[in-house]
N, CA and C atoms as a LAMMPS dump frame, in Angstrom:
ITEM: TIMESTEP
0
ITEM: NUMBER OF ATOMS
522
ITEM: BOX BOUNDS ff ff ff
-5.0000000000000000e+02 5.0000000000000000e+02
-5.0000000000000000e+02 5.0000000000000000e+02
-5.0000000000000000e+02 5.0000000000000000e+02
ITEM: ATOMS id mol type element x y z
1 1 1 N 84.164 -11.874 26.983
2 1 2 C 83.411 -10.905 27.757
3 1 3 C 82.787 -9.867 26.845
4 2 1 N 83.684 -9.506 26.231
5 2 2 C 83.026 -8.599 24.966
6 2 3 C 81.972 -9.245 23.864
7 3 1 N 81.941 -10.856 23.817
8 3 2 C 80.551 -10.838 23.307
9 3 3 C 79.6 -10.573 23.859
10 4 1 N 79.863 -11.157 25.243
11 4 2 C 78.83 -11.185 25.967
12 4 3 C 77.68 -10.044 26.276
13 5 1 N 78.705 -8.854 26.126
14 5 2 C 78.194 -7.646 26.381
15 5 3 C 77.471 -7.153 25.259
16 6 1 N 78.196 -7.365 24.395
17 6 2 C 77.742 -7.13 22.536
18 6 3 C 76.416 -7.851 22.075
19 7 1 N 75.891 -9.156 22.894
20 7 2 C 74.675 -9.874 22.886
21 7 3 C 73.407 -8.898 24.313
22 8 1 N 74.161 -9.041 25.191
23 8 2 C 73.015 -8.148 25.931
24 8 3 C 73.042 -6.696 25.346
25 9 1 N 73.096 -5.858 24.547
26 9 2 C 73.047 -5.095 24.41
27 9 3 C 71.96 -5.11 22.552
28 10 1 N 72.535 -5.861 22.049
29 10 2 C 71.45 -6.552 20.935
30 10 3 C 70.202 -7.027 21.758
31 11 1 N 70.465 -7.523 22.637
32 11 2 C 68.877 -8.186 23.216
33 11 3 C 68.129 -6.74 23.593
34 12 1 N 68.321 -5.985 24.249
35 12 2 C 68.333 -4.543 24.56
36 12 3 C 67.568 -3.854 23.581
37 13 1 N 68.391 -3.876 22.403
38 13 2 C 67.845 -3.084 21.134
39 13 3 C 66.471 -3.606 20.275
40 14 1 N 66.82 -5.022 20.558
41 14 2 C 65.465 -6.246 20.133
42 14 3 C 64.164 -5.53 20.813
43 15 1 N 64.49 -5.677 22.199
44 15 2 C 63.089 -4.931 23.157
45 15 3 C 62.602 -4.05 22.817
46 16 1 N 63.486 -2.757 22.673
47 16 2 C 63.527 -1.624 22.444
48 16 3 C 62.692 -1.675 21.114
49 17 1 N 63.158 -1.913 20.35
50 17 2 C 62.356 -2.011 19.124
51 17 3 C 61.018 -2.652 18.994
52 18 1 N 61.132 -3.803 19.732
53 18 2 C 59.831 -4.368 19.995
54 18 3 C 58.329 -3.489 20.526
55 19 1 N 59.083 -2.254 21.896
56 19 2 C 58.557 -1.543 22.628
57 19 3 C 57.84 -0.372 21.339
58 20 1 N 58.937 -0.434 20.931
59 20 2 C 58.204 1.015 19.733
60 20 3 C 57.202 0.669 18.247
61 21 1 N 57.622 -0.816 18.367
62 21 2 C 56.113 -1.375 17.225
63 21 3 C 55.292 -1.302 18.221
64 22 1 N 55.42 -1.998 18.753
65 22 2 C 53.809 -2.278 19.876
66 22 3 C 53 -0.651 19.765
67 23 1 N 53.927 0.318 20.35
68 23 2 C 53.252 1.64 20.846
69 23 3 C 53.253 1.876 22.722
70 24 1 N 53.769 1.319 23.014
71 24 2 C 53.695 1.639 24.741
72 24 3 C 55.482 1.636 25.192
73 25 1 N 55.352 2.894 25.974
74 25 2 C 56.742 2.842 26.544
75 25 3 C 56.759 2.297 27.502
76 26 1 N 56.153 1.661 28.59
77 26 2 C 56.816 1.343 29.806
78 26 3 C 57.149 -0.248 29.301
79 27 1 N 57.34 -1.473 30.023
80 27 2 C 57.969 -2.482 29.909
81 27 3 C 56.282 -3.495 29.01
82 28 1 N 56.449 -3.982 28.273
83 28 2 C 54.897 -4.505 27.447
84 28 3 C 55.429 -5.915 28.087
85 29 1 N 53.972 -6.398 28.026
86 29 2 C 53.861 -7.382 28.274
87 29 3 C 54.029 -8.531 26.959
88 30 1 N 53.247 -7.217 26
89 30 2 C 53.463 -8.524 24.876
90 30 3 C 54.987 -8.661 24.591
91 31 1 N 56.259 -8.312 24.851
92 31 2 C 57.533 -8.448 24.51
93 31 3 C 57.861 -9.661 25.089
94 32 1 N 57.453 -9.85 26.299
95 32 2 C 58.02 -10.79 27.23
96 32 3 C 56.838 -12.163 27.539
97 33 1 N 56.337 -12.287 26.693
98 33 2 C 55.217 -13.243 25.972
99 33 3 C 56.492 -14.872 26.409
100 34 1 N 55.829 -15.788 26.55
101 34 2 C 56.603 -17.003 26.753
102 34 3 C 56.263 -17.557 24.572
103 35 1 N 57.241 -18.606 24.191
104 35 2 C 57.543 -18.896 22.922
105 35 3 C 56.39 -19.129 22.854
106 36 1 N 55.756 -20.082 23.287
107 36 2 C 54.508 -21.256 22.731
108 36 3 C 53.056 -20.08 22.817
109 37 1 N 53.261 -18.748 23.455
110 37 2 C 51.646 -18.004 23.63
111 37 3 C 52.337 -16.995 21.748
112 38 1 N 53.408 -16.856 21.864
113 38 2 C 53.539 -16.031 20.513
114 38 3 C 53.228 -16.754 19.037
115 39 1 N 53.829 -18.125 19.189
116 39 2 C 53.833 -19.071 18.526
117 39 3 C 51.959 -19.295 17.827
118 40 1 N 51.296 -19.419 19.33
119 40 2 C 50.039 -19.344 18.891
120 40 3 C 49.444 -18.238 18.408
121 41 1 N 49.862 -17.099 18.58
122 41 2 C 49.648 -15.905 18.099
123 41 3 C 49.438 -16.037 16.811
124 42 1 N 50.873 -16.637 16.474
125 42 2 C 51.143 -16.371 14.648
126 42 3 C 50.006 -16.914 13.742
127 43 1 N 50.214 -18.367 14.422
128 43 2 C 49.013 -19.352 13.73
129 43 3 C 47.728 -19.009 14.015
130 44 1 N 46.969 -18.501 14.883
131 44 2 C 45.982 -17.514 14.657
132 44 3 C 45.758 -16.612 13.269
133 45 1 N 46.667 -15.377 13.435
134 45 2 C 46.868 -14.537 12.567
135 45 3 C 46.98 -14.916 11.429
136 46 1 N 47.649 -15.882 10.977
137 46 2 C 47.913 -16.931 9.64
138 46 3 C 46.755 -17.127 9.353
139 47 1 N 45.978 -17.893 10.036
140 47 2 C 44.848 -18.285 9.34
141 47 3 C 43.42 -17.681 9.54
142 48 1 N 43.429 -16.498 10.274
143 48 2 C 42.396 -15.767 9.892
144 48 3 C 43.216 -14.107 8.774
145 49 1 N 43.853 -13.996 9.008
146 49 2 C 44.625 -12.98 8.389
147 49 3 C 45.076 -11.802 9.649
148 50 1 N 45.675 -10.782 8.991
149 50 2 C 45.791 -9.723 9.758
150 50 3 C 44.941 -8.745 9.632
151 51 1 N 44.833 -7.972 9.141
152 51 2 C 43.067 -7.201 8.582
153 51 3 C 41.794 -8.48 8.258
154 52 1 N 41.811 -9.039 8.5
155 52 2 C 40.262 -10.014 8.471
156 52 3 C 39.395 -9.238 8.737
157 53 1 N 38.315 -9.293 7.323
158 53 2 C 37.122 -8.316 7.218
159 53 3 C 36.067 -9.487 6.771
160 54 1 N 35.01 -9.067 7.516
161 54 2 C 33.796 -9.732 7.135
162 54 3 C 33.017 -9.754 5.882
163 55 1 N 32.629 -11.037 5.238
164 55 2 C 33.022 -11.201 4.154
165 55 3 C 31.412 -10.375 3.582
166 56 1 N 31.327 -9.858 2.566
167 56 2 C 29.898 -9.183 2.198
168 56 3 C 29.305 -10.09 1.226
169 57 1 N 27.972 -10.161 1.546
170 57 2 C 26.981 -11.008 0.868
171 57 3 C 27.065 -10.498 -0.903
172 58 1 N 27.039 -11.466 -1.776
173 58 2 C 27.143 -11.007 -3.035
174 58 3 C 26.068 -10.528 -3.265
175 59 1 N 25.78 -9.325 -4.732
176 59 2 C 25.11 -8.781 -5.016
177 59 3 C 24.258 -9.369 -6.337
178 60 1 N 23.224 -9.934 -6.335
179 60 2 C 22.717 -10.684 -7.803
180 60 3 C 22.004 -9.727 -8.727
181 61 1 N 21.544 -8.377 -8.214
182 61 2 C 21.043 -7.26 -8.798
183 61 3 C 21.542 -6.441 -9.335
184 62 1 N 21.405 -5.646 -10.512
185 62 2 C 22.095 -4.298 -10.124
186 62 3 C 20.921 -3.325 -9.386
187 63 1 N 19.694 -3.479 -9.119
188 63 2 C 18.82 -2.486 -8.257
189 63 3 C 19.065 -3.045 -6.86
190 64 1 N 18.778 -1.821 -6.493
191 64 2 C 18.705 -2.225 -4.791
192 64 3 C 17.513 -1.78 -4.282
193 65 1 N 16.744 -2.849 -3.521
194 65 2 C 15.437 -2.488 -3.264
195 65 3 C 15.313 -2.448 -1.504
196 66 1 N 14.729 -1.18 -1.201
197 66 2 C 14.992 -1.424 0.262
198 66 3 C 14.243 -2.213 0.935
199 67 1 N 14.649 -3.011 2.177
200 67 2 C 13.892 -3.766 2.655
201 67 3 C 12.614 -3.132 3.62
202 68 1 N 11.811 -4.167 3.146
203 68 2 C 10.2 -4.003 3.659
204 68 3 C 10.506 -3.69 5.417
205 69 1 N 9.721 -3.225 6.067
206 69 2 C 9.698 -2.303 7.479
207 69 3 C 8.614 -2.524 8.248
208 70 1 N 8.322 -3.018 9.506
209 70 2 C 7.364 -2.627 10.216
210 70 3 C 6.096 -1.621 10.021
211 71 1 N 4.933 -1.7 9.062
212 71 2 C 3.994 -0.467 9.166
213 71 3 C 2.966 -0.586 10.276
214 72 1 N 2.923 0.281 11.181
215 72 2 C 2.109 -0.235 12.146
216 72 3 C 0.63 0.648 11.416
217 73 1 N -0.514 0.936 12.278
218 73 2 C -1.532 0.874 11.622
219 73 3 C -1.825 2.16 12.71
220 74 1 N -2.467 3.352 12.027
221 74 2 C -2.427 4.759 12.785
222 74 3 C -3.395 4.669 13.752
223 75 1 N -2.544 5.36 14.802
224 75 2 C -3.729 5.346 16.137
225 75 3 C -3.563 7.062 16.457
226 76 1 N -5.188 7.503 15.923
227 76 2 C -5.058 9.09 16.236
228 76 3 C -5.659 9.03 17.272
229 77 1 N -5.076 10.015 17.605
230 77 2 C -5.547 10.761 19.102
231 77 3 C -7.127 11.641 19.084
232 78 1 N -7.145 11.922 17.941
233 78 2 C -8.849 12.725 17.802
234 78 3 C -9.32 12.084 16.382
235 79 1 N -10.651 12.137 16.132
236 79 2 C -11.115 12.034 14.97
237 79 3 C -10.974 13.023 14.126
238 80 1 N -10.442 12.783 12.88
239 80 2 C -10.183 13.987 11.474
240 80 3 C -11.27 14.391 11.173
241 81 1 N -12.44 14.205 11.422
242 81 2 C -14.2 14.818 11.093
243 81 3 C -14.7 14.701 11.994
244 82 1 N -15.771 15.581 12.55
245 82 2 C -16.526 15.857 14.099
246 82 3 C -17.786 14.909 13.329
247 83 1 N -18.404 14.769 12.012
248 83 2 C -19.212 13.663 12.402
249 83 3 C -18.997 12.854 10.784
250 84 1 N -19.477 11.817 11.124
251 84 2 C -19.115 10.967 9.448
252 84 3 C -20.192 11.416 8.548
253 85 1 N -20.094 11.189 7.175
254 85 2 C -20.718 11.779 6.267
255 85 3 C -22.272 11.293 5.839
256 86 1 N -22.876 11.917 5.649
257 86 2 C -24.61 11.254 5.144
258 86 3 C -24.12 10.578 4.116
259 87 1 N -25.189 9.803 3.471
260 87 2 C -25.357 9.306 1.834
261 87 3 C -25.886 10.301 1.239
262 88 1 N -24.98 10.653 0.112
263 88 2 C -25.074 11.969 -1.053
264 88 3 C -26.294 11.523 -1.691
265 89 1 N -26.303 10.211 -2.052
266 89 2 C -27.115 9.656 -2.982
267 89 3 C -28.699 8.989 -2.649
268 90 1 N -29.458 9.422 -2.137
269 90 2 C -30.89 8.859 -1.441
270 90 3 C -31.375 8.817 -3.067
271 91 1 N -32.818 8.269 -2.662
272 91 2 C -33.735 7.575 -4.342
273 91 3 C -34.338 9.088 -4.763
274 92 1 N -34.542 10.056 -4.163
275 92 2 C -35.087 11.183 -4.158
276 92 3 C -33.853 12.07 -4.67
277 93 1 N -32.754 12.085 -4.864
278 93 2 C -31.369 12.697 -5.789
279 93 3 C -31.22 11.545 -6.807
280 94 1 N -31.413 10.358 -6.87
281 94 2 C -30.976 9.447 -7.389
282 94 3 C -32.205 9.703 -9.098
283 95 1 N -33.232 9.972 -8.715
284 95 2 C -34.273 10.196 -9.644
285 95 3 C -34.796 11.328 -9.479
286 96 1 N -34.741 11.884 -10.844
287 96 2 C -35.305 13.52 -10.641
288 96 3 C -36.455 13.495 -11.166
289 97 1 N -37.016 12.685 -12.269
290 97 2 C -38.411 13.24 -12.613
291 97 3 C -38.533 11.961 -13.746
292 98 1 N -39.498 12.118 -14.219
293 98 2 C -39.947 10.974 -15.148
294 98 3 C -40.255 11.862 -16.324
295 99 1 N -39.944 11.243 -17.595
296 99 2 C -39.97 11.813 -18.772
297 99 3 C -41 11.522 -19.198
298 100 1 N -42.095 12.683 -19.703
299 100 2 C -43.445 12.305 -20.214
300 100 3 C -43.329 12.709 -21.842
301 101 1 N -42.328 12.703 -22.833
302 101 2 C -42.268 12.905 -24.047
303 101 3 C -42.93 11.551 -24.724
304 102 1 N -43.507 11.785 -26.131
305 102 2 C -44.064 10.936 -26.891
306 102 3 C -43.242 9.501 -27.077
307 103 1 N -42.34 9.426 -26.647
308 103 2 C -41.6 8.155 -27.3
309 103 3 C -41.533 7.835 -25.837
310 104 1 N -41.436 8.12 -24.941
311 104 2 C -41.229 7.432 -23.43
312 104 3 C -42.877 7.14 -23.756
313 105 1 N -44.107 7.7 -23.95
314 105 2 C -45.202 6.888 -23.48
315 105 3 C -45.743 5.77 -24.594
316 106 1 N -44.972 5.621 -25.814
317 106 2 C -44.898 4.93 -26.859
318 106 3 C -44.131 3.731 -25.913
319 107 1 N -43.035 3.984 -24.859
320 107 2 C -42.833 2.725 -24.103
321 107 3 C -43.291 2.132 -22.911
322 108 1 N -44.229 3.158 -22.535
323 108 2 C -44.734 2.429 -21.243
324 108 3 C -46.043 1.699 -22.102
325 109 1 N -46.289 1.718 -23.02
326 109 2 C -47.589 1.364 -23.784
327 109 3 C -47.001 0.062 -24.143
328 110 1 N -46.159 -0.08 -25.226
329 110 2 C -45.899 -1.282 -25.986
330 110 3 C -45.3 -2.287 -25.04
331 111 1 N -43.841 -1.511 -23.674
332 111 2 C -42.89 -2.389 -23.732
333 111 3 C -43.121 -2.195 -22.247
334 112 1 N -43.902 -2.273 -21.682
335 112 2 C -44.173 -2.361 -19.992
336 112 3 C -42.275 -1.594 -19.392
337 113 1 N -42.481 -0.408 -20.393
338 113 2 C -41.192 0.15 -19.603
339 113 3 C -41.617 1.555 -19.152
340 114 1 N -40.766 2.067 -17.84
341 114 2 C -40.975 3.79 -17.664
342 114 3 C -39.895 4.44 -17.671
343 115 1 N -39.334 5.426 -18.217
344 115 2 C -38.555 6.618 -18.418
345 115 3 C -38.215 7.545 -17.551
346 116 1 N -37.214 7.531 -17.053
347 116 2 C -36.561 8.769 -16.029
348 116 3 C -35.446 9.502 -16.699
349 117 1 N -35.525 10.62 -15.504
350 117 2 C -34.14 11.539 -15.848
351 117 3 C -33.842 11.049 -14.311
352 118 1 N -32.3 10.711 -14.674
353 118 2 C -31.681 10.545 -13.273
354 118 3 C -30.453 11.138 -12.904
355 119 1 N -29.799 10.706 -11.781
356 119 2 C -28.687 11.673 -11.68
357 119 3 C -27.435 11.142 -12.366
358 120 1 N -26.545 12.067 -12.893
359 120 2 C -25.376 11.175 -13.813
360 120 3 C -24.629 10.294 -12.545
361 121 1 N -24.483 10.631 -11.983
362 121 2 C -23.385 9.756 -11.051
363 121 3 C -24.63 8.373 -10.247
364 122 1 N -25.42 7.875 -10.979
365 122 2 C -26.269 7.059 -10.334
366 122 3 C -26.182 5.656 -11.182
367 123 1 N -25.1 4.909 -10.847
368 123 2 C -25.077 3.285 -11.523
369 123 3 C -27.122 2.641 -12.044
370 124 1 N -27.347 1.568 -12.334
371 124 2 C -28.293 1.144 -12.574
372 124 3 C -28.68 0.21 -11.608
373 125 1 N -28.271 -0.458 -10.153
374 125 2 C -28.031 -1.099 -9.623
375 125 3 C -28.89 0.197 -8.463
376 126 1 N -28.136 1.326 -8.364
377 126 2 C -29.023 2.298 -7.545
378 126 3 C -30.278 2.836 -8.402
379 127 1 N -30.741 2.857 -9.557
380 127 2 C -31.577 3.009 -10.198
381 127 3 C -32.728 1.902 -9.939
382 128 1 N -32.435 1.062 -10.03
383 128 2 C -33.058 -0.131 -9.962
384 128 3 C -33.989 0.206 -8.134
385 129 1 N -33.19 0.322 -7.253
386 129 2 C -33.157 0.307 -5.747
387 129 3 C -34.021 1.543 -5.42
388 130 1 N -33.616 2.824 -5.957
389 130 2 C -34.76 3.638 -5.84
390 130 3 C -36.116 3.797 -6.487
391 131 1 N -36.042 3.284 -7.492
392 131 2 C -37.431 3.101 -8.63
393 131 3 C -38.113 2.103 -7.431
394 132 1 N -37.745 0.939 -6.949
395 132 2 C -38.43 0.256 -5.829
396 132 3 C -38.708 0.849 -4.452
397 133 1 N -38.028 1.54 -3.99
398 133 2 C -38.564 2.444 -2.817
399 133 3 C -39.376 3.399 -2.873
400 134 1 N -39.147 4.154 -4.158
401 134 2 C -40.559 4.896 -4.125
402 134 3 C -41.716 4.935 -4.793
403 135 1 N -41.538 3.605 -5.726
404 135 2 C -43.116 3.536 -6.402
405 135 3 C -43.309 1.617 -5.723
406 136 1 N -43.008 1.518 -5.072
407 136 2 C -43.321 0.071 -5.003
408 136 3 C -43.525 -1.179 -5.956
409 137 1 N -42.32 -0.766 -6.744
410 137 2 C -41.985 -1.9 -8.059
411 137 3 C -41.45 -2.176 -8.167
412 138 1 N -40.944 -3.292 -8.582
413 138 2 C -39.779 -4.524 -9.11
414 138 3 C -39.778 -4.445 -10.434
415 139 1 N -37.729 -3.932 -10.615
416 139 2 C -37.619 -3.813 -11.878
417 139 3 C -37.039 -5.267 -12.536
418 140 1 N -37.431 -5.168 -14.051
419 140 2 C -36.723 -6.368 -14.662
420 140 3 C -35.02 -5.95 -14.998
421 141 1 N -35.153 -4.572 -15.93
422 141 2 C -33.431 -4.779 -16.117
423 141 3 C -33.967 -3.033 -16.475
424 142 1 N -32.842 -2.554 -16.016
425 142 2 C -32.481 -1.193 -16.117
426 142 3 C -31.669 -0.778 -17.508
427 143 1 N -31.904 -0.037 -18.589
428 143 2 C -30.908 0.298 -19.404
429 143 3 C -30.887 1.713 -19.497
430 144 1 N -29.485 2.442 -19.589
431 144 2 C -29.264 4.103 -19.319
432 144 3 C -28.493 4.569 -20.15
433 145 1 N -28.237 5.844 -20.547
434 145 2 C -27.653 6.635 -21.394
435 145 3 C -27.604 7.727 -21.382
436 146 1 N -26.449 8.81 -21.446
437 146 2 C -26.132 9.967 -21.696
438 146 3 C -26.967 10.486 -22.307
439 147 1 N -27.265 11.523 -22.362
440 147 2 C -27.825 12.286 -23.674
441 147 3 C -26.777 13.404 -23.709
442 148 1 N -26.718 14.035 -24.841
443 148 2 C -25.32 14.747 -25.585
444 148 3 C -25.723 16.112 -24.704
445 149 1 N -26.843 16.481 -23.775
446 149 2 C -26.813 17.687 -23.281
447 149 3 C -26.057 17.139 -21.75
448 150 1 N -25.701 16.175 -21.265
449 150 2 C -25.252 15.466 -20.11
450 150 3 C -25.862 15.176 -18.921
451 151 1 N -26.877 14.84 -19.693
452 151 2 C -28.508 14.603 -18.363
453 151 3 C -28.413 12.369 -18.802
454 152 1 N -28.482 12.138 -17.682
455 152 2 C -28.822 10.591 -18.068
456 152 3 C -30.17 10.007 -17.779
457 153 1 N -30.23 9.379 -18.999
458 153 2 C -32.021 8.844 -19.106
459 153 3 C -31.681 7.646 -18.774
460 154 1 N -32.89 6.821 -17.952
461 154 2 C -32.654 5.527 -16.87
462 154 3 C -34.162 4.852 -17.892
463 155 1 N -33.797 3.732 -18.763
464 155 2 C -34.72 2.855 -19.115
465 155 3 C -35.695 1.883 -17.83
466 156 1 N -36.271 1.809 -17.246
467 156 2 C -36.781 0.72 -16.439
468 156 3 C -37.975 -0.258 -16.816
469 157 1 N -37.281 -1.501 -17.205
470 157 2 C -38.422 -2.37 -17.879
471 157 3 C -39.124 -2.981 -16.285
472 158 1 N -40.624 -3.092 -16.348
473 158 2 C -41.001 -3.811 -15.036
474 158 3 C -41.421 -5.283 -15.413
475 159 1 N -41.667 -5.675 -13.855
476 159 2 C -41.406 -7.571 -14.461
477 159 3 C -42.907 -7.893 -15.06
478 160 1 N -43.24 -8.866 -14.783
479 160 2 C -45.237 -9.086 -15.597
480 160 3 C -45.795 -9.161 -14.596
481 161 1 N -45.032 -8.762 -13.105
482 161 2 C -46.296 -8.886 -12.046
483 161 3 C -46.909 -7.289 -11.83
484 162 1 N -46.261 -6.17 -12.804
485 162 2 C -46.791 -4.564 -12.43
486 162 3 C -46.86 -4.253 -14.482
487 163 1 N -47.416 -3.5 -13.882
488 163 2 C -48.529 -2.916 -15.383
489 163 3 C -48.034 -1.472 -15.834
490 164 1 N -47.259 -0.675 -16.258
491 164 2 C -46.358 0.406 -16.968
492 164 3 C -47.366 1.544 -16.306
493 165 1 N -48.628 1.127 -17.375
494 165 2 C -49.419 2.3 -17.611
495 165 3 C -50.184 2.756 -16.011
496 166 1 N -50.773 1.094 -15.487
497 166 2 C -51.124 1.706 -14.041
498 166 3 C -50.093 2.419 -13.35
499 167 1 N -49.113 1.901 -12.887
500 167 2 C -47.966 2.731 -12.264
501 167 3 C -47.432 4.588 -13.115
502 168 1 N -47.959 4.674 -14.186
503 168 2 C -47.639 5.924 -15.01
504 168 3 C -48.875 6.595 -14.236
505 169 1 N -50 6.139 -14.478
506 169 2 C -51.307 6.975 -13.9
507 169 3 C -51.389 7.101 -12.204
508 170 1 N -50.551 6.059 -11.686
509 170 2 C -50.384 6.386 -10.463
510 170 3 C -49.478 7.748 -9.843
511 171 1 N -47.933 7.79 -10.653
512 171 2 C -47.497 8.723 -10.291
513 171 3 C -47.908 9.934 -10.613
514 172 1 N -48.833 9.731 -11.841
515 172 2 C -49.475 11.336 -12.323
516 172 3 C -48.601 11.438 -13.856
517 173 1 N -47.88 10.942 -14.586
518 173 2 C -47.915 11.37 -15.777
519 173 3 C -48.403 10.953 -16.821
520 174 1 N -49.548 10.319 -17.02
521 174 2 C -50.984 10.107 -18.273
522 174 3 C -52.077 10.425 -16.985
């Protein structure tokens, strides 16, 4: 009789103890689990672990570059300028005057070429484009250069269908 009592009272203390790992005082359910649901418990736990953490992708870098993002494309609500801008550059800024010094008419003579002062910020491509809009000529090839005071002189050779000197006497300088 006295084991008997000495075993329910161990079973008692088993619970009891059981009750205070778990964390809940009233009667747990997980104590009173049937063998074969604990059993599966274990083997679960076994083979994923008890802390099982998700495993992190290895690192092949030492930089870390953040990943690229959605840029969507701006939609304003008003326009940033009340009106868009003119062209700075018309053939009339683009060319300021024609150079009538001795060596420019030494080239409209020999080399069917005419001589400008133009604007520095004017490629030869817009040189070319305004010399045709306002004298009605087709250039062959444009050549240009600084001069050391920072004025740029615009070479314009014309093709063999226009004549240097007529077009010089046309605009007025011979």
């Amino acid at each position: 009789m006295r084991l008997l009592v000495a075993k329910q009272r161990q079973r008692v203390d088993y619970q009891e103890r059981d009750r205070v790992l778990c964390g809940c005082q009233s009667d747990c359910a997980a104590v009173e689990q049937a063998p074969a649901a604990q059993a599966g418990k274990a083997a679960k736990a076994v083979t994923a672990g008890i802390r099982s953490k998700k495993s992190t992708k290895a690192r092949k870098s030492a930089t870390f570059h953040r990943p690229k993002t959605l840029k969507k494309e701006r939609q304003p609500r008003y326009p940033r300028l009340s009106a868009p801008k003119g062209k700075k550059m018309d053939q009339f800024q683009i060319i300021k005057y024609p150079l009538t010094t001795e060596s420019a008419m030494k080239k409209i003579e020999d080399n069917n070429t005419l001589v400008f002062i133009t604007d520095v910020r004017a490629n030869k491509q817009q040189i070319s484009q305004a010399v045709k809009k306002m004298y009605d000529i087709a250039c062959q090839k444009v050549n240009t250069l600084v001069r050391p005071d920072g004025v740029k002189k615009a070479y314009v050779r014309l093709t063999q269908d226009f004549d240097a000197l007529d077009v010089a006497n046309k605009i007025g300088i011979i």
